[in-house]
BATOR-168933 format. One record per residue (C-alpha): residue in three letters; z, y, x. Coordinates in pm, whole numbers, padded with zeros to 5 digits. Each point is the difference from the previous one (the first is absolute). Example, Ala and Ser with C-alpha at 12.3 -4.5 7.8 and 13.67 -1.06 7.14 Angstrom:
BEGIN
node rest = ala&w = 00780&v = -00450&u = 01230 .
node rest = ser&w = -00066&v = 00344&u = 00137 .
! end
This chain:
BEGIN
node rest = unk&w = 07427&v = 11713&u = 06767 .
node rest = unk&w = -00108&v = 00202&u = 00317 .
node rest = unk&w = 00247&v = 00013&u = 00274 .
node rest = unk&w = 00085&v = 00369&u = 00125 .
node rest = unk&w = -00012&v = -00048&u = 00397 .
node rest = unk&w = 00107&v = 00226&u = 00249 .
node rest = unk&w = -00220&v = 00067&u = 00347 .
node rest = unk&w = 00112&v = -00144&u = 00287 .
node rest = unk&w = 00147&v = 00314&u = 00228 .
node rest = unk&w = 00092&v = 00004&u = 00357 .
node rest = unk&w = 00368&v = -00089&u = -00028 .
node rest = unk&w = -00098&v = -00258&u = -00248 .
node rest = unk&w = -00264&v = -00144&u = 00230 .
node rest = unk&w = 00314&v = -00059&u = 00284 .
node rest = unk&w = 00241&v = -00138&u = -00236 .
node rest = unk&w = -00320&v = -00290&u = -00135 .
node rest = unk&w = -00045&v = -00095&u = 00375 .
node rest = unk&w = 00376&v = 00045&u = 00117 .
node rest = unk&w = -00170&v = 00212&u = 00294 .
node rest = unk&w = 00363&v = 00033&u = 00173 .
node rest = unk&w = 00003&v = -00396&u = 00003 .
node rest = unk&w = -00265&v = -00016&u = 00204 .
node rest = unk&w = 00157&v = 00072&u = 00335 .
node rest = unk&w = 00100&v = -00346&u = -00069 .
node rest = unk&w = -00405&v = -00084&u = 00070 .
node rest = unk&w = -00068&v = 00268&u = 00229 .
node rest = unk&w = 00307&v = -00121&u = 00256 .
node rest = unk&w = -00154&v = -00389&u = 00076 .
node rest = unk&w = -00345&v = 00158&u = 00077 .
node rest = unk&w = 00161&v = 00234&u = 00256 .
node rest = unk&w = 00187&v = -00323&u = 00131 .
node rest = unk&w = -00276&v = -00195&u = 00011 .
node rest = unk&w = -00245&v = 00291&u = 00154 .
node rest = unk&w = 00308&v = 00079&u = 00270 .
node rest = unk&w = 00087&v = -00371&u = 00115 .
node rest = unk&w = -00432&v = -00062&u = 00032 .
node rest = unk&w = 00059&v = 00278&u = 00251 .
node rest = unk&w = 00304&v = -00106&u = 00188 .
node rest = unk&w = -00068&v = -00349&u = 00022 .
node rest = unk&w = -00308&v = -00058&u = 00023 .
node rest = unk&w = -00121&v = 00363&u = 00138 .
node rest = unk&w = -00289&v = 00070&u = -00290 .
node rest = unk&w = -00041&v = 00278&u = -00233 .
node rest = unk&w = -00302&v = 00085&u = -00219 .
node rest = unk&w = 00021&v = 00311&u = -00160 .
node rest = unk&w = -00277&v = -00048&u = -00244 .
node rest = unk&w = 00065&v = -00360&u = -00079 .
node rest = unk&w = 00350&v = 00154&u = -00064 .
node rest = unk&w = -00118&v = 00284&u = -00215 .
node rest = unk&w = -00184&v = -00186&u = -00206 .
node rest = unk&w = 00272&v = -00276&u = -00081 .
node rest = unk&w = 00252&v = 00270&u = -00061 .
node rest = unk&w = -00243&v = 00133&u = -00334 .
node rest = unk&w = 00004&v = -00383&u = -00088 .
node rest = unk&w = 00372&v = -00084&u = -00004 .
node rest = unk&w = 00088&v = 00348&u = -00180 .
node rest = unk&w = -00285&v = -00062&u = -00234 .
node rest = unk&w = 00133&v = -00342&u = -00052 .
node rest = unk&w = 00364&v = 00148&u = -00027 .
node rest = unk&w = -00137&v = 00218&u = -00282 .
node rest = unk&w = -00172&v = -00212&u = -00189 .
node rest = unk&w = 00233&v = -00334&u = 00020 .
node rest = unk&w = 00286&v = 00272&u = -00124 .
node rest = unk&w = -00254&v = 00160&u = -00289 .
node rest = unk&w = -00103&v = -00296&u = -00132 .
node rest = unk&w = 00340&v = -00215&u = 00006 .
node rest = unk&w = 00138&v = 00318&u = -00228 .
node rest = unk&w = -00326&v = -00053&u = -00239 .
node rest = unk&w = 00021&v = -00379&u = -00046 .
node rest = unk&w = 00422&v = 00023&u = -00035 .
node rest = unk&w = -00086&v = 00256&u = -00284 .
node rest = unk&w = -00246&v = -00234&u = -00141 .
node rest = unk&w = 00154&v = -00325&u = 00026 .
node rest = unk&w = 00417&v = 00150&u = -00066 .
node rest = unk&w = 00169&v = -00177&u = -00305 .
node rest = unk&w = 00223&v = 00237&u = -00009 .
node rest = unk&w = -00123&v = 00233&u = -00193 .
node rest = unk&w = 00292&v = 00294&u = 00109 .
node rest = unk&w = -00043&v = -00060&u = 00339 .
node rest = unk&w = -00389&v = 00000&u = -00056 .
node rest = unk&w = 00073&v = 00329&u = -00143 .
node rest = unk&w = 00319&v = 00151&u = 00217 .
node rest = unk&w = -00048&v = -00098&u = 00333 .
node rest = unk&w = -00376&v = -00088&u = 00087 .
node rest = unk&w = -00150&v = 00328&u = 00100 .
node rest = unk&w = -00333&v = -00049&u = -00231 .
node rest = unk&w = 00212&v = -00044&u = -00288 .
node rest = unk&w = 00273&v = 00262&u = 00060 .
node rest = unk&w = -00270&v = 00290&u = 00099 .
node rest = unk&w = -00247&v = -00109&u = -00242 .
node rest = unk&w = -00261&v = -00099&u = 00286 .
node rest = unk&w = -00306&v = -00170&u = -00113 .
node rest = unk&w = 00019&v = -00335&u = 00147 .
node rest = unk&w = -00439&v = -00030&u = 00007 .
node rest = unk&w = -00007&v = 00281&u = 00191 .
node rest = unk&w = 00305&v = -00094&u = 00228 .
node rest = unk&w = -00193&v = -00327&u = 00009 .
node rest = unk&w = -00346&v = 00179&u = 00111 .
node rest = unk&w = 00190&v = 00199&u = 00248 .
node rest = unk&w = 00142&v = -00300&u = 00181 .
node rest = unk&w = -00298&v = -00197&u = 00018 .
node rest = unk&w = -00135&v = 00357&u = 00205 .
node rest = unk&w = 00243&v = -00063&u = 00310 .
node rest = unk&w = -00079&v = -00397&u = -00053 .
node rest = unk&w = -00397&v = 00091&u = 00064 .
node rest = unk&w = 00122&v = 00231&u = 00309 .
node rest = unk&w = 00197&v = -00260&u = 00090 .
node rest = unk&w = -00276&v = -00269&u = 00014 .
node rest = unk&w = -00242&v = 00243&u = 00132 .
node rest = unk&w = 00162&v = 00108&u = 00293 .
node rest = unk&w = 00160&v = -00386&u = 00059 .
node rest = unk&w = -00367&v = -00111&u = 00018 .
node rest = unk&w = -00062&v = 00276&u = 00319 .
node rest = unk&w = 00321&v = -00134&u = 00113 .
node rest = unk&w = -00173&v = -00397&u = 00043 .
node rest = unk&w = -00328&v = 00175&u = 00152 .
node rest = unk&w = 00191&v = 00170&u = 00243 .
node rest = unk&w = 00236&v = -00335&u = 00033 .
node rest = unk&w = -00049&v = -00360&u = -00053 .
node rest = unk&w = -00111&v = -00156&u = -00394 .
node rest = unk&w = 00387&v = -00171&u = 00056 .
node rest = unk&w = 00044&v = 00322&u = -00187 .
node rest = unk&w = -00139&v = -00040&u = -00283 .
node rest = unk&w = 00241&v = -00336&u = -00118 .
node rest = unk&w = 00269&v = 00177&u = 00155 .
node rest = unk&w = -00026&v = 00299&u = -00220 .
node rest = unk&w = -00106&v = -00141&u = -00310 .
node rest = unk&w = 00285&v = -00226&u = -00041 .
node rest = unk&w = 00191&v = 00302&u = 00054 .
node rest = unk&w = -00190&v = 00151&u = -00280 .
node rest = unk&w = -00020&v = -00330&u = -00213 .
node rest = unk&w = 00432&v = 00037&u = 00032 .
node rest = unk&w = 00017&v = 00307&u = -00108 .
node rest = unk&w = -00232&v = 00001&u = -00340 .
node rest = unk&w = 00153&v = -00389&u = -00102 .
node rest = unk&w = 00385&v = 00178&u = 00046 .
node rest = unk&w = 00005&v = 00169&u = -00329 .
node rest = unk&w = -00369&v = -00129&u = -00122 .
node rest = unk&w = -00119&v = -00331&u = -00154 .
node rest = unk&w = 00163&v = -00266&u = -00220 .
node rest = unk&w = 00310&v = -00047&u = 00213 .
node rest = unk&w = 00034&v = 00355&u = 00203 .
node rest = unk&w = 00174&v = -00117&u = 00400 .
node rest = unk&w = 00217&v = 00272&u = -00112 .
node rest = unk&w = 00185&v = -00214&u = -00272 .
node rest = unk&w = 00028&v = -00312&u = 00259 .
node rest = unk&w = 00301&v = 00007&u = 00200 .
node rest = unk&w = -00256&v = 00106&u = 00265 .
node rest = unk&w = 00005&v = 00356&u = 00041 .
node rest = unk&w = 00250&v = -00001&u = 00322 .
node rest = unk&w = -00205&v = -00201&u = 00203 .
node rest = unk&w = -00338&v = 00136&u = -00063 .
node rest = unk&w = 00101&v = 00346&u = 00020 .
node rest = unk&w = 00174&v = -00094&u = 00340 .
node rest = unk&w = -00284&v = -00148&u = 00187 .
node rest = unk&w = -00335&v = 00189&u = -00184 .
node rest = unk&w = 00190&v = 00372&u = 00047 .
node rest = unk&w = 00213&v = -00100&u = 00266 .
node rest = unk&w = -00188&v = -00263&u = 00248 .
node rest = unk&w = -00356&v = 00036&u = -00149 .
node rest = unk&w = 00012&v = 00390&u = 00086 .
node rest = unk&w = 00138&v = -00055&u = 00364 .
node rest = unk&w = -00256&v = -00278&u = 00037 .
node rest = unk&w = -00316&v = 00206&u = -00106 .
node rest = unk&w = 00096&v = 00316&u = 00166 .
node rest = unk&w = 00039&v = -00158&u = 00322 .
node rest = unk&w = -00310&v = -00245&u = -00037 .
node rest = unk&w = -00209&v = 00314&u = -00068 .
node rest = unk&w = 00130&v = 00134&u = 00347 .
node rest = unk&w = -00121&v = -00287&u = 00187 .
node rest = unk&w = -00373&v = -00050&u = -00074 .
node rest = unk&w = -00005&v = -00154&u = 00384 .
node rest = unk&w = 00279&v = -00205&u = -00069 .
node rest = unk&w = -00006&v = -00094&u = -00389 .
node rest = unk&w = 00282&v = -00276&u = -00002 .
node rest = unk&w = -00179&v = -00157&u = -00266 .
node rest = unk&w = -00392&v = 00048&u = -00094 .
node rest = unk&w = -00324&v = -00199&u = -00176 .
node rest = unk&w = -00336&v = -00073&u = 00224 .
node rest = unk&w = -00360&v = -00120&u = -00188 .
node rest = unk&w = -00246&v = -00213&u = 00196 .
node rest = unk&w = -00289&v = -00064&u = -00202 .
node rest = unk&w = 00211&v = -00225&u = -00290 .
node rest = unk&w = 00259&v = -00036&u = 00141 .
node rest = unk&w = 00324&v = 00196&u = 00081 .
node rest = unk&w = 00319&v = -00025&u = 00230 .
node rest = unk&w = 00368&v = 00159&u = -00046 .
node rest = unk&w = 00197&v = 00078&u = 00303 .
node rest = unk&w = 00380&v = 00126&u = 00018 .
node rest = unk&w = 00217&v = 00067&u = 00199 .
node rest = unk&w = 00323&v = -00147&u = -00102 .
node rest = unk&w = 00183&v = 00149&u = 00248 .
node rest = unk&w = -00117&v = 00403&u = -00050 .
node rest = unk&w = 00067&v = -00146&u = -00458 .
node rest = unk&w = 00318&v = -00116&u = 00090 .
node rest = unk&w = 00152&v = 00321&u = 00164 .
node rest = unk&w = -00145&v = 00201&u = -00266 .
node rest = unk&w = 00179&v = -00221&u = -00240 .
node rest = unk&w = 00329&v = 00018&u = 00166 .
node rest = unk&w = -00001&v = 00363&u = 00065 .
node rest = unk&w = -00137&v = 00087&u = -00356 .
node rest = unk&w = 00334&v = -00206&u = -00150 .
node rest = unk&w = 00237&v = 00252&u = 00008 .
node rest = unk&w = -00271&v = 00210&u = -00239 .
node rest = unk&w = -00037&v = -00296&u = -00197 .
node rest = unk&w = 00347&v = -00087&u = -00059 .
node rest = unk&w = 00073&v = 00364&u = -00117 .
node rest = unk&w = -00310&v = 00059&u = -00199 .
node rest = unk&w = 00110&v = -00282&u = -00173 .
node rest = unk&w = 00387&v = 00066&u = -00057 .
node rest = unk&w = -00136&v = 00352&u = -00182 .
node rest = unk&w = -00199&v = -00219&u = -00258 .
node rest = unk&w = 00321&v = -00264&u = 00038 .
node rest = unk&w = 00200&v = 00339&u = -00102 .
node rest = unk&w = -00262&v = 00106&u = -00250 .
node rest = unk&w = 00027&v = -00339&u = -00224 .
node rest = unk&w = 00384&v = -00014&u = 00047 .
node rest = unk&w = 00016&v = 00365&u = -00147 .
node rest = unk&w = -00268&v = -00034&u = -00255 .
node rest = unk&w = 00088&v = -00395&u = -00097 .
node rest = unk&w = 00111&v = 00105&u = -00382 .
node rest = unk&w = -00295&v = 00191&u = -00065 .
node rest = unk&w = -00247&v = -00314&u = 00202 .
node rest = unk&w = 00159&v = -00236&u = -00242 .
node rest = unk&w = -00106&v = 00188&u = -00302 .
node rest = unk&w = -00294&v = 00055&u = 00095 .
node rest = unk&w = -00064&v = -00345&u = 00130 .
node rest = unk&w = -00002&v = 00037&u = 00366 .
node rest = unk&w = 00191&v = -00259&u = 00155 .
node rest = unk&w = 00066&v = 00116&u = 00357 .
node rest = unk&w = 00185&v = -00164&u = 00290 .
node rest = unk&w = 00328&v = 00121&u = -00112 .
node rest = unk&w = -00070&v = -00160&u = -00377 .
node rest = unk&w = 00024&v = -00343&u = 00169 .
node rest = unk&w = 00234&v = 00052&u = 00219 .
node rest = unk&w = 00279&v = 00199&u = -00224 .
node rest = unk&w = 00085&v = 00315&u = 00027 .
node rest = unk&w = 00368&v = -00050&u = 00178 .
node rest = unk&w = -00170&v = -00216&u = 00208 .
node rest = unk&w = -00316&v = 00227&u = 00061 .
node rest = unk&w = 00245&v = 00263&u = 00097 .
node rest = unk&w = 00184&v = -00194&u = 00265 .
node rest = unk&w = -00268&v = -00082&u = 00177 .
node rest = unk&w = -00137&v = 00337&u = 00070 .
node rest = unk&w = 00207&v = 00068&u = 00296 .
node rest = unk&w = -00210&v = -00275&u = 00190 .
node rest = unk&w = -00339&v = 00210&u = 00000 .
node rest = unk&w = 00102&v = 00277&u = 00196 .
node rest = unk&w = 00173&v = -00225&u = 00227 .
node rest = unk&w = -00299&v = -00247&u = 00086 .
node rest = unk&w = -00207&v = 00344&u = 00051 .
node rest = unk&w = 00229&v = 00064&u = 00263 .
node rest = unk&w = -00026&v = -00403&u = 00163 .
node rest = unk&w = -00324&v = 00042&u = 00049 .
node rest = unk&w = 00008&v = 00348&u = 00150 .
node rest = unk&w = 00223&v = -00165&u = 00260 .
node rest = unk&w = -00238&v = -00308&u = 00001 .
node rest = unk&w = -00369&v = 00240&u = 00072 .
node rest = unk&w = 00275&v = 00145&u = 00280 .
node rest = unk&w = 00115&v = -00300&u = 00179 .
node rest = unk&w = -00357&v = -00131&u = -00012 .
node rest = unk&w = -00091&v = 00285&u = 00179 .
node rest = unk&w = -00265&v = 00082&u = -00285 .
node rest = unk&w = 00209&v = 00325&u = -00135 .
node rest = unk&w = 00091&v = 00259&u = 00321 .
node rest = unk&w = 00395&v = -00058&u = 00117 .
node rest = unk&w = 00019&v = 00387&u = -00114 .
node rest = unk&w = -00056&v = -00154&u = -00388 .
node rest = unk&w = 00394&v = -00095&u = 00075 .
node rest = unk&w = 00039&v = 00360&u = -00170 .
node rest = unk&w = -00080&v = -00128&u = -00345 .
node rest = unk&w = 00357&v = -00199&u = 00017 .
node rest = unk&w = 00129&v = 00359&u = -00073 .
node rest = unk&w = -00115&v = 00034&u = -00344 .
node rest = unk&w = 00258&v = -00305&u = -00064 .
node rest = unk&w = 00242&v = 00199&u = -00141 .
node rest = unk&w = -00212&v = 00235&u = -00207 .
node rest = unk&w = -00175&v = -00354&u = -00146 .
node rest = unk&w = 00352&v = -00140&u = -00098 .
node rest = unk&w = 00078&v = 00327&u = -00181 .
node rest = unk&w = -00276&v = -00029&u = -00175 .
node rest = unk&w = 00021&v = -00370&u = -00066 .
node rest = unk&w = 00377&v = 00041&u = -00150 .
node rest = unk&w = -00111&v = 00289&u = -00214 .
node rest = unk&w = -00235&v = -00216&u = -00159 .
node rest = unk&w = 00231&v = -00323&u = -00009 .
node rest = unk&w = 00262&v = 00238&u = -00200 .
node rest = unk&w = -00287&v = 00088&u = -00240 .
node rest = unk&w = -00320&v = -00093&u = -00095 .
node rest = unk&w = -00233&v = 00350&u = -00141 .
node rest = unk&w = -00350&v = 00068&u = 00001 .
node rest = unk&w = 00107&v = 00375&u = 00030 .
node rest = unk&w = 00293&v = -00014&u = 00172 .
node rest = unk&w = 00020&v = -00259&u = 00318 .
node rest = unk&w = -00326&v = -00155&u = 00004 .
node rest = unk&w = -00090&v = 00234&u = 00218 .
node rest = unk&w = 00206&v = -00153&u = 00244 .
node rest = unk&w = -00276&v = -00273&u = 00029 .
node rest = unk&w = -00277&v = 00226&u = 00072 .
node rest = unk&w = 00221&v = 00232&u = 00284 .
node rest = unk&w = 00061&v = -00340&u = 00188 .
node rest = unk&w = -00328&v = -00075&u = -00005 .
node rest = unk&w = -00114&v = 00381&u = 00119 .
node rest = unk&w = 00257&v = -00020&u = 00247 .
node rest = unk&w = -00060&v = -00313&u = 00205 .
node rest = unk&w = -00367&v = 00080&u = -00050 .
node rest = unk&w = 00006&v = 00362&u = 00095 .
node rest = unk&w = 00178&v = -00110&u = 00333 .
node rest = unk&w = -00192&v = -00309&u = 00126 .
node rest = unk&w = -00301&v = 00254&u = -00044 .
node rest = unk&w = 00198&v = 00313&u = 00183 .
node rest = unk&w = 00047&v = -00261&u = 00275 .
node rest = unk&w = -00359&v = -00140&u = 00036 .
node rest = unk&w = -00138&v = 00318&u = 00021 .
node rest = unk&w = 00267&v = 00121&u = 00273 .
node rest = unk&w = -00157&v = -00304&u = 00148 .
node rest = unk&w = -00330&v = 00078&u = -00038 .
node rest = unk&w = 00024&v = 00344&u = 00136 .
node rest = unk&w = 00156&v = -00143&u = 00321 .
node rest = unk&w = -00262&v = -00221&u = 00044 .
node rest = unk&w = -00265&v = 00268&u = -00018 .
node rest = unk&w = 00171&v = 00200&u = 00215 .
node rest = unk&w = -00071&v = -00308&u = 00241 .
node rest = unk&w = -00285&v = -00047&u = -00045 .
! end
């Protein structure tokens, strides 16, 4: 019997790739592209171009295609048909499918200009980025249904984007790159320029992952029937729940840790007063636990600490160039 599928409209085309979520991408890469400037003084506006169309084509697809293979691989056959947006519009998942592997190809595409114009570093760098996000919700045993999903969203969308869109700024100074002579090859680093990135990419990390922490917690009934067994599966739910309080507050440790290092400006200190907007959030969500109702909360912690470090670096960034 032939399936009677609808075409994929504009509005439709948001909703499949969650474009509002995607601040949550765009805000490391202007981190990462703000601090390259303020510490280390380097911006490449073409480098920086360029690696914007490859994290928002990676946004897309990653989103896209995690909606196609939950629709394919959902036991539950009401959720399959209520809540996944190929079943619920009547989307046909082949073409959804074709559509995704588009932004992967402009993805690729543009990330291989990206290594000319950088260092072949690049190339592992980005395709285990890549590799992560098809084996989340692909393969025999989808990442997605490992209690995994907190820390690889953390460090690929939170550290991984901070990390490339700086490196990308600093073709003169790459603080980690790949050199050929004849058959043989050398890898330098510089632990010290990796190690600040780290540190002031944790606070990022730490919330990117408390919104899929929040995610699982909300969604752990529905995981369990459909044989996803998240973080919060192993850990209980009561026990899940208790423990959320702690991500926004090691966010904030290492904000104060980048300061007192002297690797985050002092005027950063400002962050401190989203303290009471994060615990509002964090005791809505503590009372209850709803996709549609205080899950949000998740995501505007993680806009607002974000939004801020990056208002900051770029007040910093203008001073400088007024200096200069």
């Amino acid at each position: 019997m032939k399936t009677d599928y609808k075409p994929l409209t504009w509005p439709l085309f948001l909703e499949l790739i969650r474009l509002p979520a995607k601040t949550a991408s765009l805000l490391p890469f202007l981190l990462g592209t703000s601090y390259a400037y303020y510490a280390y003084g380097q911006f490449n506006w073409l480098n920086t171009l360029i690696y914007f169309i490859v994290q928002m084509s990676i946004a897309f697809f990653v989103t896209g295609f995690n909606n196609v293979q939950d629709y394919y691989k959902a036991k539950d056959l009401a959720y399959r048909g209520r809540d996944n947006i190929l079943g619920r519009e009547h989307l046909n998942p082949h073409h959804m499918m074709a559509l995704m592997m588009v932004f992967l190809i402009i993805a690729c595409s543009m990330g291989i200009l990206l290594i000319i114009r950088t260092n072949l570093v690049l190339l592992f760098i980005g395709g285990l980025a890549i590799l992560i996000a098809i084996t989340y919700t692909a393969g025999p045993v989808p990442l997605s249904r490992m209690p995994l999903g907190e820390l690889l969203s953390g460090l690929c969308e939170g550290f991984g984007t901070i990390f490339i869109a700086a490196y990308v700024n600093m073709p003169k100074q790459l603080p980690i790159a790949m050199y050929f002579d004849g058959w043989h090859f050398v890898i330098t680093a510089n632990l010290a320029v990796i190690l600040t990135l780290f540190v002031i990419a944790l606070p990022i990390v730490i919330l990117d992952g408390g919104v899929m922490y929040a995610d699982n917690i909300c969604d752990l009934q529905q995981d369990m029937k459909n044989q996803r067994f998240t973080l919060p599966y192993y850990l209980g739910k009561q026990r899940a729940v208790k423990l959320y309080p702690f991500v926004p507050g090691m966010a904030f440790v290492f904000v104060l840790i980048g300061i007192l290092l002297g690797w985050l400006p002092w005027l950063m200190i400002v962050v401190f007063g989203l303290i009471p907007v994060v615990i509002r959030n964090t005791k809505a969500f503590l009372a209850v636990q709803d996709k549609g109702k205080t899950f949000i909360t998740a995501i505007q912690n993680l806009l607002s600490v974000a939004s801020l470090e990056v208002a900051v670096l770029v007040a910093m960034d203008i001073i400088r160039l007024l200096k200069s």
